[in-house]
C-alpha positions in Angstrom: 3.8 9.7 -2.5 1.2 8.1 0.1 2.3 5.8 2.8 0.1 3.0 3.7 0.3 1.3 7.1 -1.3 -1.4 9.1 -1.6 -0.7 12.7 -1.7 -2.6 15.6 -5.4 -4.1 17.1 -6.7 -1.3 18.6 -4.9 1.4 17.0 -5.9 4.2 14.7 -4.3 6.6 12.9 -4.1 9.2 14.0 -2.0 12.7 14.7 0.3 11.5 17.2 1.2 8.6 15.3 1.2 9.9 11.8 3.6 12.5 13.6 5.9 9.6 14.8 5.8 7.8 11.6 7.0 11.2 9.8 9.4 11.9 12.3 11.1 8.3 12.0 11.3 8.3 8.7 13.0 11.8 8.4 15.5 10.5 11.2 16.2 7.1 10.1 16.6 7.7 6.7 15.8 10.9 4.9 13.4 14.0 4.2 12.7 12.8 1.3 11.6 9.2 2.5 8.5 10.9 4.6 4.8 10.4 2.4 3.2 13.3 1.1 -0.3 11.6 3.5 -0.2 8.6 5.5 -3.4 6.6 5.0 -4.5 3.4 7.4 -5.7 -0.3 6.2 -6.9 -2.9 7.0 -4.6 -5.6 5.6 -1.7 -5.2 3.6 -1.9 -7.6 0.2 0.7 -10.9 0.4 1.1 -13.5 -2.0 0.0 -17.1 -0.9 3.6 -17.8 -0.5 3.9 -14.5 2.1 5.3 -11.9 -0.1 4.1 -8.7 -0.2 2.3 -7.7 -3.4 4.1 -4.1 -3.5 4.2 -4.3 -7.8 0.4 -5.3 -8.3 -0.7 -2.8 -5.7 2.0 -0.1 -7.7 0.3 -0.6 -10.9 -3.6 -1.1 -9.3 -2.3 3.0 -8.3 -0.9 4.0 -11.5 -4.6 3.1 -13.3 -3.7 -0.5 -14.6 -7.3 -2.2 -14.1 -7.3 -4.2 -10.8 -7.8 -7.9 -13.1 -4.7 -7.3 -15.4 -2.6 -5.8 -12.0 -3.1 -8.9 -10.1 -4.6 -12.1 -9.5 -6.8 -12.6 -6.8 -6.6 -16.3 -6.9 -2.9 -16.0 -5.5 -3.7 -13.5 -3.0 -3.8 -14.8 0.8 -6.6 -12.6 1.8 -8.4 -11.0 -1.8 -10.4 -8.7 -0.1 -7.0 -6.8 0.5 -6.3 -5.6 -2.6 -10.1 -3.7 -2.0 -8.9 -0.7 -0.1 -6.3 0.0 -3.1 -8.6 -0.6 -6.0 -11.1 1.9 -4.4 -8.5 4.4 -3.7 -6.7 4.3 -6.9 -10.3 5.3 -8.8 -11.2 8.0 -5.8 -8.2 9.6 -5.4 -7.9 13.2 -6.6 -4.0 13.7 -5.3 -1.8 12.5 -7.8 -3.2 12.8 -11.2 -1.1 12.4 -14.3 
């Protein structure tokens, strides 16, 4: 399972911190909570009401088309959903 994460201003991802990440997550809760890869955006999708959109961006990944996932029109910034869209029709990782 990937992990996505916003960073900081100024940060990138990047060994040390990917590292950290895995390592907290193995602490804190449990080896099988740490991502298979750890991959940095831009902006994480939220709702105009500030939710976070974790159920369109689930089904964008599992192949639904990005129009029937979610509605743009109720996303606070639209160009969000981008990074997931583009990933989901890339990515070679997790084919069914």
């Amino acid at each position: 399972m990937p992990l996505f994460v916003k960073l900081r201003e100024g940060l990138t991802l990047d060994e040390g911190i990917d590292e950290r990440i895995r390592a907290t997550l193995r602490r804190e809760y449990s080896p099988r909570h740490v991502p298979d890869k750890i991959y940095q955006v831009e902006s994480i999708p939220f709702t105009l009401t500030g939710k976070k959109m974790e159920v369109p961006v689930r089904r964008i990944l599992m192949g639904v088309p990005a129009e029937k996932a979610a509605n743009r029109s109720a996303v606070s910034d639209p160009a969000a959903l981008d990074f997931f869209i583009a990933y989901a029709q890339r990515q070679q990782d997790y084919r069914l």
